[in-house]
N, C-alpha and C positions, 0 to 999 in steps of 0.2 A: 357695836355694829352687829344685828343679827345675823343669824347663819343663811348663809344661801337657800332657797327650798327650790327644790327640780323639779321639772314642768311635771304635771299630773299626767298619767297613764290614757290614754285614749281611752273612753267608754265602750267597751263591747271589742276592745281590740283583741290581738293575741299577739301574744310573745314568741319570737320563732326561736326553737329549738334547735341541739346541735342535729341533728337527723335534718329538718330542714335547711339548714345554711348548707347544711355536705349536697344533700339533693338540689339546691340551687347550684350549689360550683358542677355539679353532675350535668345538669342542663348546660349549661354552657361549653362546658367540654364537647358535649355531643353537638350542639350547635357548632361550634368549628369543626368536628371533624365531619360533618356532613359538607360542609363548605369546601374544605383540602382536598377529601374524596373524589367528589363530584368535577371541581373543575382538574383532578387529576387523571380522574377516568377520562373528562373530553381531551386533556392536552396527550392521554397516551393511546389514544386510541389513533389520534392523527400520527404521531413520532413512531406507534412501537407495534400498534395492531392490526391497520392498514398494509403498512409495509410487509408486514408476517406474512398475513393472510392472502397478498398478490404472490409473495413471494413461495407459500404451499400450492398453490394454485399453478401455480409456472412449472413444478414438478421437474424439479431440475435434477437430473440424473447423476447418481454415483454411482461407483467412484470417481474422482475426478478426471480430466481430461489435460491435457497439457498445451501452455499458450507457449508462442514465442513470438517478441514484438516486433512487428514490421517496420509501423511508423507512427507518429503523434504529430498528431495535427488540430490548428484552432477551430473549435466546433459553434455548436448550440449550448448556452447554458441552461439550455430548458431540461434538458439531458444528456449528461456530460458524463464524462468517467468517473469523475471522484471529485464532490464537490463537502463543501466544510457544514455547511447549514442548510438542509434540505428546503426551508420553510425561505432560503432566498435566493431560491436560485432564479435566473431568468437576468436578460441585460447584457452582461459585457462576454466576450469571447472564453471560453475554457477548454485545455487541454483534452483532448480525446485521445486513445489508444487503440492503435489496430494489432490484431495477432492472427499470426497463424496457428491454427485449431489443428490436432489431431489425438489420438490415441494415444498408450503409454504402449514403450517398447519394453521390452522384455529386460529381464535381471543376468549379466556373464560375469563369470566366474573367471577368473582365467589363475594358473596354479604353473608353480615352479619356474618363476621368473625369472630372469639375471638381466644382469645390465641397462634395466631400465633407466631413461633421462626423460625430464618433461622440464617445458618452457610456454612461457608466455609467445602465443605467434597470433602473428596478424593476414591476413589478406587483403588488408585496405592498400590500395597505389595511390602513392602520393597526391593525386592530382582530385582526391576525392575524400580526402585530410578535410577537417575541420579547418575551413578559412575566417579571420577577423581582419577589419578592415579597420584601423584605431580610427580613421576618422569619421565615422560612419557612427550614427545611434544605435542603442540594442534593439532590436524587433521588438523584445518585451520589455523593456524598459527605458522612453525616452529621456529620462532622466543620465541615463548611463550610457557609453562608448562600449565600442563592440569589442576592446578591449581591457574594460577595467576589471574583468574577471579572467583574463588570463591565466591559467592552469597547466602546470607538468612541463614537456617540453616542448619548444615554439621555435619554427623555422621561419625566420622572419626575414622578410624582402622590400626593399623599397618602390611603389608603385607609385601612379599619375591618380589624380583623384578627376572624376566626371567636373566637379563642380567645384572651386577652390572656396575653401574654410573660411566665415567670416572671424579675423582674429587672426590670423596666419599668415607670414608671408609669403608662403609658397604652396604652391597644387601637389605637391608630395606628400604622400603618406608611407603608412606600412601594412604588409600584409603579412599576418602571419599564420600558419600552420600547425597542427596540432598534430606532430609525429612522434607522439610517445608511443604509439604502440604497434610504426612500421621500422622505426631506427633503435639504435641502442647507443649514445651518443658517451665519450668520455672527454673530459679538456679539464682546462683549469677554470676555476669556476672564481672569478673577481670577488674581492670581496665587498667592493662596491661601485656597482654597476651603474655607468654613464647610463642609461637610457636616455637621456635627453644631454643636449652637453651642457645643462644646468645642474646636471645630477639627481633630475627628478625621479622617486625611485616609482612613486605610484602612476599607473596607464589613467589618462582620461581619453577624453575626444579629442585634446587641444595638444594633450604630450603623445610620446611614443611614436611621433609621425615621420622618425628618422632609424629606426633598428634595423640592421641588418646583420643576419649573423645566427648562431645559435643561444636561446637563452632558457632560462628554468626560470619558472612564475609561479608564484602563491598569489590566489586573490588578485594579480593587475601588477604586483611585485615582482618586477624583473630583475635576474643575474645573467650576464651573458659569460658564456664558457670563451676562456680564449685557445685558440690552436683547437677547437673540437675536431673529432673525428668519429664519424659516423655509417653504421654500419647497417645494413637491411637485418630487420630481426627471423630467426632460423631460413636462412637460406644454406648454411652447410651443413645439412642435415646426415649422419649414419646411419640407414636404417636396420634394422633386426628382420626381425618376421611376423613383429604386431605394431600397428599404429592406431592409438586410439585419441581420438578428439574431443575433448569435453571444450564445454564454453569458458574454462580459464586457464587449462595447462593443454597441449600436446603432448601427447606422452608416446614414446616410443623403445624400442628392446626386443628381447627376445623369449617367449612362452611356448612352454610344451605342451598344454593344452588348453582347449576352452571349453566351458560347462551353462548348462543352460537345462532348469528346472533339476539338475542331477544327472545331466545325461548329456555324456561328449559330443559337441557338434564341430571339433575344429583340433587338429593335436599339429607339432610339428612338423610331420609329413608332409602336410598338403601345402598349396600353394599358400602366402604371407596374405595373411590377415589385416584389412583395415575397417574403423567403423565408428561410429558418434553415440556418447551416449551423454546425459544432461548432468551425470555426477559418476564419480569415482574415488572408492577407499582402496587402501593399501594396507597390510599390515606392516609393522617394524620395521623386519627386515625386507620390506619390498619384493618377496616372493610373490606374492598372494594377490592379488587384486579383484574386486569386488562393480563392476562395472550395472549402473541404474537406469532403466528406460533408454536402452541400448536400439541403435537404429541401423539400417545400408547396412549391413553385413557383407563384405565386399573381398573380394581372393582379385590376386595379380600374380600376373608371369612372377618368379623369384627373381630375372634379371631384370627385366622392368623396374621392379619393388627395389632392389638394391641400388639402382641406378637414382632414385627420389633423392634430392637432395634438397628442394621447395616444399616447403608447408600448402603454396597452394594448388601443387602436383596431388597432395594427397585428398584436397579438399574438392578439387575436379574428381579425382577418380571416386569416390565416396557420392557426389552428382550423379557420376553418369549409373554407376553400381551395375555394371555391363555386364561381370560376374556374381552374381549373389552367392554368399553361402548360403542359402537356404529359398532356395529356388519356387517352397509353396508361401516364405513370406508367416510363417507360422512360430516356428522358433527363435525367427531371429528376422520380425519386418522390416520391408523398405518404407522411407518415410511416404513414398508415393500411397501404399497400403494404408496408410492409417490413417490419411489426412481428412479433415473433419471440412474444415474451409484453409482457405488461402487469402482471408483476410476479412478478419469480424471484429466489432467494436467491443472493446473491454471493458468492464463496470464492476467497480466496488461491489455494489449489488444492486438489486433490479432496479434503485433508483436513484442510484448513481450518486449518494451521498451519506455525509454521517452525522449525529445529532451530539456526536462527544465533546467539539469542538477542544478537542487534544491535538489538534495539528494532526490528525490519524493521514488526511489526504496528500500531506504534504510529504508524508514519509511513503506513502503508497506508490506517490508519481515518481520520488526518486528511484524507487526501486525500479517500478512495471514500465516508465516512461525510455528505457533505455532500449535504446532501436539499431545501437550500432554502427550510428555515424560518427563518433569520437576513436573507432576503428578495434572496439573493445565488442567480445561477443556481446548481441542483443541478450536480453532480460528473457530466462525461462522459471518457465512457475505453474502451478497447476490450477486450472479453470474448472468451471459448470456448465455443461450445455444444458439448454431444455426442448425438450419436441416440439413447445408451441412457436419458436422462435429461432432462425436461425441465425438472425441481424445482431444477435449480442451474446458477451459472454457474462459470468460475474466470477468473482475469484473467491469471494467471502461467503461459503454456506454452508450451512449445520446444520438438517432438518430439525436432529430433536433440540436444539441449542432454540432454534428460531418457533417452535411448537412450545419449549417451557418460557421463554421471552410472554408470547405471544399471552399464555394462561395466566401467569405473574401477573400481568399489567391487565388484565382485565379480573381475573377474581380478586385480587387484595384491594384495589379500591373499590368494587364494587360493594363486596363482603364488608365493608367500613360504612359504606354510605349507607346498604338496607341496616346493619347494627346501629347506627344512629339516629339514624330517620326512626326505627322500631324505638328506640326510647324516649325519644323524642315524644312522639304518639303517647306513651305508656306515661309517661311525665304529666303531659296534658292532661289526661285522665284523673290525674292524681294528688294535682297543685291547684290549687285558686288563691284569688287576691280577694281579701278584706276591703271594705266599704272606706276604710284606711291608707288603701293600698300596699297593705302588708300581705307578702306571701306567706302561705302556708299548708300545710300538707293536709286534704283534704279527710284520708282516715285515721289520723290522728286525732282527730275531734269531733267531737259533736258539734252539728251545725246550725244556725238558724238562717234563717234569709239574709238575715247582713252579714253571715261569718263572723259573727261574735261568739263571744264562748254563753252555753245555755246557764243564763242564770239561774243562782241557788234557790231551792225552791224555800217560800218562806212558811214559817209554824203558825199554823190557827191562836189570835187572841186568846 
């Protein structure tokens, strides 16, 4: 059997070279990156350069300004506080956030401290406690009972229900209260808790509709304390001669003086000092304290002041601030002075969404959504006003963060697209197809009309 013989060479064709195969994989290259480019420059222009550029335009003022939440309520999801995917918003109800807007208070000092105490204290009354009604659906979720998420400690009572429960034999329910942060409760704590006299330990809609009593709940999981005993939280209070308010401790004792910018505005002589401010350090030994965005700067009688033994004694007089220390409001303002509004809608940012889909929104609401109906100070945190608006706030902004955002996403793909497009062009120029359909680089060879290679010239007979 003879040898195989291999098809014959195209007449007038060319053979491509390695320089040719590398400048075909080169075209191609730049043909994709013209394509990733381009629809990356349209998809960031909507996500990342729109958003920028309303958001320089808004000329939202620093330094920032300070929120504190009044209240959240179901709004518009055309523009909502904080939503996950800007590109869907629109349709079902979403959370909004109201604050109040003002100024930053000044920085106190206060120096040579003794006997400071600070406590968790509330001004919620009873009758304005967080109420669940088990047999009742959740507002936001009818899948779930108003109490399967039962939390902390629960003042539970037996009620009539409007309309008796299909499933039930009886029109009783339970009501219960969320007074962890007006009482201080101790008992024995069962280790397995009747909630139902089935011994269900999980709340639905159908169970829990018999509690009475005090009990501690994880998630809808009840324990009920037996023999509790329960106490209003700081009602025996000792006062010093400083009361200072922050949104998680009260703190109270005795200082010899107080400082503001370096310069005494308050020593032990004068009449007892109270006053709010949204944070407080301490050093080690509790001498020293460091008081931030300090408000009401407020003086009382010394028997007055000694006589306090109410946390919400002190939260009244701090109201009324009938006394100022600092009478121009300069050193040491009243919240009245620096109030911006008294109730404006709160925004991630001017468009009230974010493109990470990290759950960013969902940790934002826990935070900013807390209004202080669970009887825990509302949520403070620092906002952006802008002049052209006063109907909103936003809490997320960097100018130069949202200026280098803004260039990023439009030079790098742009810069991609003309570099490709340009070699693309420059390729074109450069390549042609044989009569064969063979590519090949046009000044690599000498050409004739078919793109054949120019045959050798022959010798005279």
């Amino acid at each position: 059997m003879g040898k195989k013989k291999e098809p014959p060479k195209p007449t007038g064709g060319l053979e491509q070279s390695g320089i040719e195969k590398r400048l075909c994989n080169c075209i191609c290259l730049c043909q994709l990156m013209s394509i990733i480019s381009g629809v990356a420059l349209l998809y960031l222009s909507v996500i990342v350069v729109s958003p920028a550029k309303q958001t320089l335009d808004a000329q939202f003022v620093e330094p920032s300004v300070v929120c504190t939440t009044l209240r959240v309520e179901d709004g518009d999801c055309e523009l909502p506080s904080c939503g996950e995917w800007c590109m869907s918003k629109g349709g079902t109800n979403c959370p909004i956030v109201y604050a109040k807007v003002r100024h930053k208070g000044t920085t106190v000092r206060f120096s040579q401290c003794s006997g400071m105490q600070s406590r968790f204290c509330s001004a919620q009354k009873f009758n304005e406690t967080q109420s669940f009604v088990c047999s009742e659906k959740d507002k936001k979720d009818d899948k779930r009972g108003q109490c399967d998420r039962l939390n902390r400690i629960m003042d539970c009572r037996p009620t009539r229900m409007e309309k008796k429960l299909e499933g039930l034999r009886t029109n009783m329910t339970s009501l219960c209260r969320n007074i962890t942060a007006i009482k201080e409760c101790v008992g024995k704590n069962s280790s397995s808790s009747a909630v139902t006299p089935q011994g269900i330990m999980a709340c639905s809609q159908y169970t829990c509709n018999d509690l009475k009593g005090i009990y501690e709940c994880i998630n809808g999981n009840c324990k009920k304390y037996e023999d509790p005993v329960c106490t209003d939280r700081c009602t025996s209070l000792k006062m010093g001669n400083v009361g200072i308010v922050t949104p998680n401790l009260f703190r109270w004792g005795t200082c010899e003086q107080a400082e503001v910018n370096g310069t005494v505005v308050w020593n032990d002589e004068d009449k007892p000092l109270s006053l709010y401010c949204s944070r407080m350090e301490e050093n080690e030994s509790g001498t020293e304290l460091t008081g931030e965005d300090c408000l009401n700067g407020t003086l009382d009688n010394p028997d007055h002041f000694s006589d306090i033994t109410n946390y919400t004694e002190i939260l009244a007089l701090l109201d009324e601030n009938a006394e100022p220390l600092d009478v121009t409001h300069t050193a040491l303002p009243s919240e009245r002075s620096v109030l911006i509004s008294n109730g404006t809608k709160v925004m991630i940012n001017i468009q009230g969404c974010v493109n990470t889909l990290q759950k960013e929104c969902t940790a934002w609401l826990d935070e900013k959504s807390r209004d202080g109906n669970d009887g825990m100070h509302p949520a403070v945190y620092p906002c952006y006003v802008t002049p052209e608006s006063t109907s909103y706030v936003v809490t997320n902004y960097n100018r130069s963060k949202t200026v280098f955002q803004m260039v990023l996403a439009t030079v790098v793909p742009s810069a991609l697209l003309i570099l490709s497009c340009c070699c693309l062009v420059l390729c074109g120029k450069t390549v042609g197809v044989n009569e064969f359909g063979l590519f090949f680089c046009k000044p690599c060879h000498k050409q004739e009309g078919d793109g054949g290679k120019q045959p050798a010239k022959q010798s005279a007979p």
